[in-house]
SEGU-749840 format. One record per residue (C-alpha): residue in three letters; z, y, x. Coordinates in pm, 1 decimal, padded with zeros to 6 digits, always signed. Each point is the difference from the previous one (the first is absolute). Layout:
N
res = ALA	c3 = Z	c2 = Y	c1 = X
...
//
This chain:
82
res = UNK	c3 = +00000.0	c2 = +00000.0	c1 = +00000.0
res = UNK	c3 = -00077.2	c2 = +00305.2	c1 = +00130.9
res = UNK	c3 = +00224.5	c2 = +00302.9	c1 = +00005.2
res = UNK	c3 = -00014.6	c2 = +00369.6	c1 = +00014.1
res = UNK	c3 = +00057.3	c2 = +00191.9	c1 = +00327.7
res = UNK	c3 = +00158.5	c2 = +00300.6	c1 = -00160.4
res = UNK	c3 = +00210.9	c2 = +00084.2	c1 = -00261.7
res = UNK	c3 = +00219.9	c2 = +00207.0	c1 = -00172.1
res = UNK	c3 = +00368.4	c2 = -00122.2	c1 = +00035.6
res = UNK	c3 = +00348.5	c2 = -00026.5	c1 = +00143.7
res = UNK	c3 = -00015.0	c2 = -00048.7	c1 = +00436.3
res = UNK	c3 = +00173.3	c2 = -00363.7	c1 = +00062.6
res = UNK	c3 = +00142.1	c2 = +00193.3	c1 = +00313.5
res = UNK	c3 = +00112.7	c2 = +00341.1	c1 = -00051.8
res = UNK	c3 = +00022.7	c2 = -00031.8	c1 = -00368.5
res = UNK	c3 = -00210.1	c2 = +00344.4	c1 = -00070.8
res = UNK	c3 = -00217.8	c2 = +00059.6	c1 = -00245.7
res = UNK	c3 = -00369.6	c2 = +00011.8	c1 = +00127.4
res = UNK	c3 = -00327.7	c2 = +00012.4	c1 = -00136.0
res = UNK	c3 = -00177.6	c2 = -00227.3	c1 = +00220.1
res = UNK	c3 = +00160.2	c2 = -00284.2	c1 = +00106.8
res = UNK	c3 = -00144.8	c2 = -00254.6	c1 = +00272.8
res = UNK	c3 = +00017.3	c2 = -00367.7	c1 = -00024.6
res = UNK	c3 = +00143.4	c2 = -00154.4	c1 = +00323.4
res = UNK	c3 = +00005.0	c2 = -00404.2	c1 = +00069.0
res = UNK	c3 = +00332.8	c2 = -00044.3	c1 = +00173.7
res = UNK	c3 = -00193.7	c2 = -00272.4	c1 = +00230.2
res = UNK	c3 = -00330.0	c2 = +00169.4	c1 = +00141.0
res = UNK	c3 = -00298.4	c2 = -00090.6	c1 = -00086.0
res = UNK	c3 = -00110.4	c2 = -00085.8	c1 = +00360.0
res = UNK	c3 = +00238.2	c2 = -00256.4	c1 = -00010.1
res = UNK	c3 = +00027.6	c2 = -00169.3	c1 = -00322.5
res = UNK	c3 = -00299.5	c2 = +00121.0	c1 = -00259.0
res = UNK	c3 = +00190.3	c2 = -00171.4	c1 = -00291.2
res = UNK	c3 = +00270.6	c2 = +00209.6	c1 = -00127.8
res = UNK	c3 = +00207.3	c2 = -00088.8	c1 = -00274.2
res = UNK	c3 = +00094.7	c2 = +00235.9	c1 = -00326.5
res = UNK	c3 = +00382.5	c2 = +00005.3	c1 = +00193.1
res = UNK	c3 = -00141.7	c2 = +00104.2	c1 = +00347.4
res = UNK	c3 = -00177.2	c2 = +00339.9	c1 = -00102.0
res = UNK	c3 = +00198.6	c2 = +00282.4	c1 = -00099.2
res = UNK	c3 = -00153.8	c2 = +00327.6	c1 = -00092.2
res = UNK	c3 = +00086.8	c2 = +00303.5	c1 = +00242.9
res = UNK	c3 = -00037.5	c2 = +00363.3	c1 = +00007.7
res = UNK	c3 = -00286.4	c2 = +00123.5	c1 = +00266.9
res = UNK	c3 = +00299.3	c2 = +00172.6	c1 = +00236.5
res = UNK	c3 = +00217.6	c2 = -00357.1	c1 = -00046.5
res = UNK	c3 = -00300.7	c2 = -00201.0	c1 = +00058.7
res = UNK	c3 = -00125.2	c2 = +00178.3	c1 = +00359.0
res = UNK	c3 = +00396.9	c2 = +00018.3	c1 = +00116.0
res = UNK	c3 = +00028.0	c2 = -00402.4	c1 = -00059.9
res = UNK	c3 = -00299.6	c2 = -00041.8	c1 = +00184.7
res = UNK	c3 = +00001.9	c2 = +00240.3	c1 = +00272.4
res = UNK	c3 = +00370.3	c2 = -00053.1	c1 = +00099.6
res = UNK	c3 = +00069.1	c2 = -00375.2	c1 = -00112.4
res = UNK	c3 = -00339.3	c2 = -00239.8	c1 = -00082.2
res = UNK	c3 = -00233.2	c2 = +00123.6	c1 = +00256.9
res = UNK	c3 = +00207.1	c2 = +00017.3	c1 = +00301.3
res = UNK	c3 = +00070.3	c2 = -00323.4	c1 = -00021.9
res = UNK	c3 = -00298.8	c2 = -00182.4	c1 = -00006.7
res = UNK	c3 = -00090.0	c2 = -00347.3	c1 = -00167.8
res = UNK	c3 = +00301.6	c2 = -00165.4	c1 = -00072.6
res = UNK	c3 = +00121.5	c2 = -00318.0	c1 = -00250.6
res = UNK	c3 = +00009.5	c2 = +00072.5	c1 = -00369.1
res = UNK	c3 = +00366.7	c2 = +00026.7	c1 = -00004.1
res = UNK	c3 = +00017.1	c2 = +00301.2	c1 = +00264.4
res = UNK	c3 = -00202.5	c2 = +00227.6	c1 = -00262.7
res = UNK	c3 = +00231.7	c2 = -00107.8	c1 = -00256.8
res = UNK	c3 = +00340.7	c2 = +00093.2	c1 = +00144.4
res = UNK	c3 = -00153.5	c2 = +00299.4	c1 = +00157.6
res = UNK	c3 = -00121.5	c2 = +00148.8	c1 = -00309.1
res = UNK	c3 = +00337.3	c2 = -00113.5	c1 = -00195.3
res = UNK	c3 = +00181.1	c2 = +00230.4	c1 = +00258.3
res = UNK	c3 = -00234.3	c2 = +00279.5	c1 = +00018.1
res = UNK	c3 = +00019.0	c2 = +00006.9	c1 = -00411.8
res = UNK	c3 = +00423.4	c2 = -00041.4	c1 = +00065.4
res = UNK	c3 = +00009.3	c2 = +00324.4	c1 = +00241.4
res = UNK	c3 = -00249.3	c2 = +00223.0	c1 = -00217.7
res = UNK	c3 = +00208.3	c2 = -00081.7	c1 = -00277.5
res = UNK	c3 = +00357.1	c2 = +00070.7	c1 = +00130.8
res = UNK	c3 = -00157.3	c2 = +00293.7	c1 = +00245.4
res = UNK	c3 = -00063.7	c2 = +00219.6	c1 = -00256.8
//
């Protein structure tokens, strides 16, 4: 099934309001191309680049399970940051 990039809606990490939200997979697509409904989560553009740019890219490929606790603590400190 094939879902929308953008939409209006609530950022999974900073909790704002936004009008276009980005759909991340937790697990990059250059490493797993099969993501499931419970490994996307949709982002605002500013929380997208900062979970790349500072946690996802810098580490380069990695198992499954790195992306997964990764993003579950970058989602924990945008949430009890702010």
């Amino acid at each position: 099934m094939k879902r929308p990039r953008s939409r209006i809606g609530v950022c999974t990490a900073c909790l704002g309001i936004k009008e276009a939200l980005e759909f991340h997979h937790i697990v990059p697509q250059r490493v797993e191309t099969a993501s499931t409904e419970s490994e996307m989560v949709w982002l605002c553009h500013d929380c997208h680049l900062q979970l790349h740019v500072d946690w996802i890219d810098p580490i380069g490929r990695q198992p499954r399970q790195v992306y997964l606790d990764l993003t579950q603590q970058f989602l924990w400190e945008k949430r009890n940051k702010e």
